[in-house]
TORVOKOL-310400 format. One record per residue: residue in one letter; x, y, z of N, C-alpha, C, O in turn. Coordinates in steps of 0.1 Angstrom, whole numbers, plus 5000, padded with zeros to 4 digits. Each point is the difference from the previous one (the first is absolute). Example, Ala and Ser with C-alpha at 12.3 -4.5 7.8 and 13.67 -1.06 7.14 Angstrom:
# TORVOKOL-310400
> a:5132:4943:5078:4991:5012:5000:5009:5012:5000:5010:5000:5007;
> s:4986:5011:4986:5009:5011:5000:4992:5011:5008:5005:5011:5001;
# end
This chain:
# TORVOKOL-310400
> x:7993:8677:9457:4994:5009:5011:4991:4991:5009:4991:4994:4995;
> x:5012:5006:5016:4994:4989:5008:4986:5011:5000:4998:5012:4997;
> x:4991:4972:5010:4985:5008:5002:4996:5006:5013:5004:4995:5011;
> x:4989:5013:4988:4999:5015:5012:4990:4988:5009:4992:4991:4997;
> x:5014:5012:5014:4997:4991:5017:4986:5011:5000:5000:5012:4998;
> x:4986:4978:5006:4987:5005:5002:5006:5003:5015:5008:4993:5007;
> x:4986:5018:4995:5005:5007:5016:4982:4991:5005:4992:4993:4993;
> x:5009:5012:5024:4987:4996:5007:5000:5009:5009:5010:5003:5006;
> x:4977:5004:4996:4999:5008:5006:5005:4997:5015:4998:4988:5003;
> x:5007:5017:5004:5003:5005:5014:4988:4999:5009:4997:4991:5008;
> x:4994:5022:4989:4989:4996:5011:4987:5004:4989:5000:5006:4989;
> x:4990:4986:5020:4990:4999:4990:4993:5016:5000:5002:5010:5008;
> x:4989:4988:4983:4987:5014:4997:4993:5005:5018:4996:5010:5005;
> x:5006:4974:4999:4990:5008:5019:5010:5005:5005:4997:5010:5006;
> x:5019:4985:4994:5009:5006:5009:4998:5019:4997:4999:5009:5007;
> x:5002:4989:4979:5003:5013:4996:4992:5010:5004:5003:5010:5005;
> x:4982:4986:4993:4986:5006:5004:5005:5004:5014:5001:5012:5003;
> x:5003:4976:5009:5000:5004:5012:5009:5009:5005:4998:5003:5012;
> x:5015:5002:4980:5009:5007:4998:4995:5019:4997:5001:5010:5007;
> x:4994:4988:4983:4989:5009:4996:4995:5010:5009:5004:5012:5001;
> x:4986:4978:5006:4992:5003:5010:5003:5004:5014:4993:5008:5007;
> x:5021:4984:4995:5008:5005:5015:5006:5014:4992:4998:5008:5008;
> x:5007:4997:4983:5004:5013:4998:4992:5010:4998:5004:5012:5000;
> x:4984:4985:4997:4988:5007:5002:5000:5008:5011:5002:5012:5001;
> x:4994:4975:5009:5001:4999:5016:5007:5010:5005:4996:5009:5008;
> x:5018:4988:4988:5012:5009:5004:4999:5012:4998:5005:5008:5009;
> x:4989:4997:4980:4998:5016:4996:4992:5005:5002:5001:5012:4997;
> x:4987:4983:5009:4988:5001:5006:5003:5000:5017:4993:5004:5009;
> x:5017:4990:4993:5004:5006:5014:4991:4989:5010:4998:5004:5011;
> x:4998:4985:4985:4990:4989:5009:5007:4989:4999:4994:4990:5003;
> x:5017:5008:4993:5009:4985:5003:5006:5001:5009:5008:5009:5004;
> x:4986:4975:5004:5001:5002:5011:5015:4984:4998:5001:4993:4990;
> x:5008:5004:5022:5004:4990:5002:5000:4994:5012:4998:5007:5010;
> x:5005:4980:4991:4997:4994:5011:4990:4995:5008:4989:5001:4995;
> x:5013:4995:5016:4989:4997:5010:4997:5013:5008:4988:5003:5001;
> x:5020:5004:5004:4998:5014:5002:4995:5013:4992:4993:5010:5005;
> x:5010:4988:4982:4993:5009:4990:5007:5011:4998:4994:5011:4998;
> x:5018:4988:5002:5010:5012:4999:5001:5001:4983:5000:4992:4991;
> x:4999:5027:5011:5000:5003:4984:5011:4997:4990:5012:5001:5003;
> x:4983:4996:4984:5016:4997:4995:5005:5014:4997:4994:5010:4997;
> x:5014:4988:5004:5008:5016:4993:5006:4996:4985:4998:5009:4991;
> x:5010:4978:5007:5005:5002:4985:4993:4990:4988:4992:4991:5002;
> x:5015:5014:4985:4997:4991:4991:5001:4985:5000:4991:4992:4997;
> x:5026:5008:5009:5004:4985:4997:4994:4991:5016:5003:4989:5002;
> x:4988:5019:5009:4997:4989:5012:4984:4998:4994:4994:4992:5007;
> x:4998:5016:4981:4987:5000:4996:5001:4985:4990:4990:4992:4997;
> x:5024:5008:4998:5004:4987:4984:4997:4988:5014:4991:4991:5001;
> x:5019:5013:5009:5001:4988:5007:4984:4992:5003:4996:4989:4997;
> x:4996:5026:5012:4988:4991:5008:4994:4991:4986:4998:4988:5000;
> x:4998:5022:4989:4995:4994:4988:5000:4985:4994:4991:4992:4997;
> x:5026:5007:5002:4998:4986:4997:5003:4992:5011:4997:4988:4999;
> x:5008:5016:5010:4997:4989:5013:4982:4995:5001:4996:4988:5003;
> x:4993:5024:4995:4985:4996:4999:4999:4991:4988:4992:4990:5001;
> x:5014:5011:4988:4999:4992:4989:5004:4987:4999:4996:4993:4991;
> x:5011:5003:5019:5006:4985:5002:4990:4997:5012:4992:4991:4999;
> x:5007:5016:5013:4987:4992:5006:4991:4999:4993:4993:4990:5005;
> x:5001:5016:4983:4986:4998:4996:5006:4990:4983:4993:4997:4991;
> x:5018:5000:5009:5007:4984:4993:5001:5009:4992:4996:4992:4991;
> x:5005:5018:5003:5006:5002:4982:5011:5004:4999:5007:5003:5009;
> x:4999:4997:4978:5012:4995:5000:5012:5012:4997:5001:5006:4989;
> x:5008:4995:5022:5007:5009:5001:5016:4993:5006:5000:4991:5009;
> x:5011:5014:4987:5012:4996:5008:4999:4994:5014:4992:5007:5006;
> x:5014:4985:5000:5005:4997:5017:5008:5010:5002:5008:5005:4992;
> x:4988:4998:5021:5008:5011:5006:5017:4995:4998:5004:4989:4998;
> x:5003:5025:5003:5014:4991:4997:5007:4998:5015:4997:5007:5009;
> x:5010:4986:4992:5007:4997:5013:5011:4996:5005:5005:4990:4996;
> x:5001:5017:5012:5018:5000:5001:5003:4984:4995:4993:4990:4999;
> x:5023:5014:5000:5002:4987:4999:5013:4999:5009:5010:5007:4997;
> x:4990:4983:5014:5011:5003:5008:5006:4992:4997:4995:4988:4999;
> x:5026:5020:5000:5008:4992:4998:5001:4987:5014:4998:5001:5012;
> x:5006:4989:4980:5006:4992:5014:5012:4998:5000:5006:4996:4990;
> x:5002:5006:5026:5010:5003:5004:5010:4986:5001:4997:4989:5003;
> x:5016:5017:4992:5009:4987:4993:5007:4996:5014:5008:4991:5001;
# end
């Protein structure tokens, strides 16, 4: 029986906090985005601002993911 692979967490304890706290925001109806301050309306654009704030303030959460374009033969 081979031995069980130690997983590592994904994002740390502040990403999650800051996660948290934007869904707070969200249900409380005061999350704001952008430079304009437009309301969020859903769950998954509240995940986004969250840990996008979490990598500017350095803790540790995924890189955004980003296309990958084929190149042409």
């Amino acid at each position: 029986m081979p031995a069980a692979k130690k997983k590592t967490r994904k994002y740390s304890k502040g990403t999650q906090t800051e996660v948290k706290n934007e869904m707070h925001r969200l249900k409380k109806g005061t999350a704001k985005s952008g430079k304009g301050g437009a309301k969020v309306k859903s769950k998954k654009q509240a995940i986004a601002i969250a840990l996008s704030k979490a990598r500017k303030k350095g803790k540790k959460a995924p890189k955004k993911p980003t296309s990958k374009k084929k190149s042409p033969k």
